[in-house]
N, C-alpha and C positions, 0 to 999 in steps of 0.2 A: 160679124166683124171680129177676126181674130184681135184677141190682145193680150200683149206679152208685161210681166212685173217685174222690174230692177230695184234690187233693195241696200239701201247703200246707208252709209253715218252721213255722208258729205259733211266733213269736217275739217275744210270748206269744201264747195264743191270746185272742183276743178277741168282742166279742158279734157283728161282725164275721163270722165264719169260722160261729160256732155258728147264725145266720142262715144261714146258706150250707150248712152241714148238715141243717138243718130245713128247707129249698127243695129237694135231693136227695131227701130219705128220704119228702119229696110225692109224688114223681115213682116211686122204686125202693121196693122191700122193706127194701134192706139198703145201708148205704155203708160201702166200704171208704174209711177214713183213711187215706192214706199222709203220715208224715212225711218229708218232702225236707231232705236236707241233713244225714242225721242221725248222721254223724259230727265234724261241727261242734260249737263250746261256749266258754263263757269267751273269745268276740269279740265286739264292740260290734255287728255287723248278727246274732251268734246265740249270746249268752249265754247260752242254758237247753240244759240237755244233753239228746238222747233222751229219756234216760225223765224228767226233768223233764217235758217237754212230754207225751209220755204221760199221767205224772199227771195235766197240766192239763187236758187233754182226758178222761177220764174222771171227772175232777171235776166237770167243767162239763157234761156231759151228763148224770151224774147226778143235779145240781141243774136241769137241765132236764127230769128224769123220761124221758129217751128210756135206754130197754130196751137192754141190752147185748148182746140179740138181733138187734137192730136194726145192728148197727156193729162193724166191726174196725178196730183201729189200729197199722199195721206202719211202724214205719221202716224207713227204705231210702236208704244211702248217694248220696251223686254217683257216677256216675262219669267224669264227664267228656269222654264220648266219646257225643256226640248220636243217632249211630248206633242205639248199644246199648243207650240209656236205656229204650226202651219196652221193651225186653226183660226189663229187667234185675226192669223194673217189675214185667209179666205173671208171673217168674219166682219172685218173692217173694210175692205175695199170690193170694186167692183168683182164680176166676175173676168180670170182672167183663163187663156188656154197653155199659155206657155212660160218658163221661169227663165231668166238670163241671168246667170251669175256665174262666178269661178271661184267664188270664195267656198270651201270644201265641206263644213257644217251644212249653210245654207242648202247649197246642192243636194247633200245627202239627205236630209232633213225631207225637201218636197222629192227628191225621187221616191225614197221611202210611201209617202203619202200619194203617188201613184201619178204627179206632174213630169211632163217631159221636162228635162233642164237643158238647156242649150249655153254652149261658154261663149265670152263677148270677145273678143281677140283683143288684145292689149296693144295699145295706143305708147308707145314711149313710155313703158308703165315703167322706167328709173327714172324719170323724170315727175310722172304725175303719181305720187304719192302724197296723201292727206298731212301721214307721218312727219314726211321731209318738207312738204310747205310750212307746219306751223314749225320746223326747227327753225325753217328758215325766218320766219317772221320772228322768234325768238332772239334768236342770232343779229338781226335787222340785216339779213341778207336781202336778197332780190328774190321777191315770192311773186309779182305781182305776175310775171308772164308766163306762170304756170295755172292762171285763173282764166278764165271769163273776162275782158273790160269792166263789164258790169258787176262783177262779183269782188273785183277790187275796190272799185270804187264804193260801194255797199259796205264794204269791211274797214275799208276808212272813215266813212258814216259812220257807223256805230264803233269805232276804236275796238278793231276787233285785237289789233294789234297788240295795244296799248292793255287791255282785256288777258291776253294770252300771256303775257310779257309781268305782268299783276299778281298773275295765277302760278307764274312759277317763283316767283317771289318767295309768295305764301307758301308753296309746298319744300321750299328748300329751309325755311323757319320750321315749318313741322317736323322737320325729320330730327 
């Protein structure tokens, strides 16, 4: 059963990324999710902790009816040593045959280590930017219809808002 790996911050996840999931799962049986970065949280570039984003991503595939059969989702720290990263990768999740991303490090990184990498075609990628929804949520602009249903309303649960909004607070007293 081929399976492809998409490794993303989702910070938050957006329709963005869930595009980019449904473009893999075209292509493969099964996608492993890796969450990057996923000792991170309570910072202004990644506010939502591990298993927040978890949730979000299991919320929003399930409001997009794809099958839990279909998808795993592992976080997986940095570690900071470029080296080892593919390893570290290979070493926490399933086995996988092919890598989907366009981010240029990632890419280089598993060609290097001998993975095909395949790019995800970009969905209205001026619109779904992680970047530009938490400005927005900053801002108290209109973020929500760049999300998931589900992944709004999850982020209103836990005051992801009000969280982000907290966070630049404190970083503008630091400086």
């Amino acid at each position: 059963m081929p399976r492809g790996l998409y490794i993303g911050r989702f910070q938050p996840f957006h329709l963005g990324h869930l595009h980019a999931i449904k473009h893999v799962l075209s292509e493969v049986d099964e996608v492993v999710i890796v969450i990057g970065s996923a000792q991170y949280s309570h910072r202004l570039d990644n506010p939502f902790t591990a298993g927040e984003r978890v949730t979000m991503i299991r919320k929003a595939l399930d409001e997009a009816k794809i099958s839990t059969s279909k998808y795993w989702i592992i976080p997986i720290r940095d570690m900071h040593v470029h080296m080892m990263w593919v390893a570290e990768v290979k070493g926490y999740t399933p086995k996988f045959e092919h890598i989907y991303s366009n981010e240029p490090l990632t890419r280089r990184l598993f060609l290097e280590a001998g993975f095909p990498v395949k790019p995800i075609p970009f969905n209205k990628r001026h619109l779904y930017l992680a970047t530009e929804i938490r400005k927005k949520m900053l801002e108290n602009k209109n973020w929500t219809t760049l999300v998931p249903n589900s992944v709004a309303e999850y982020i209103r649960k836990i005051d992801g808002v009000e969280r982000l909004q907290d966070l630049a607070k404190t970083d503008k007293v630091q400086q």
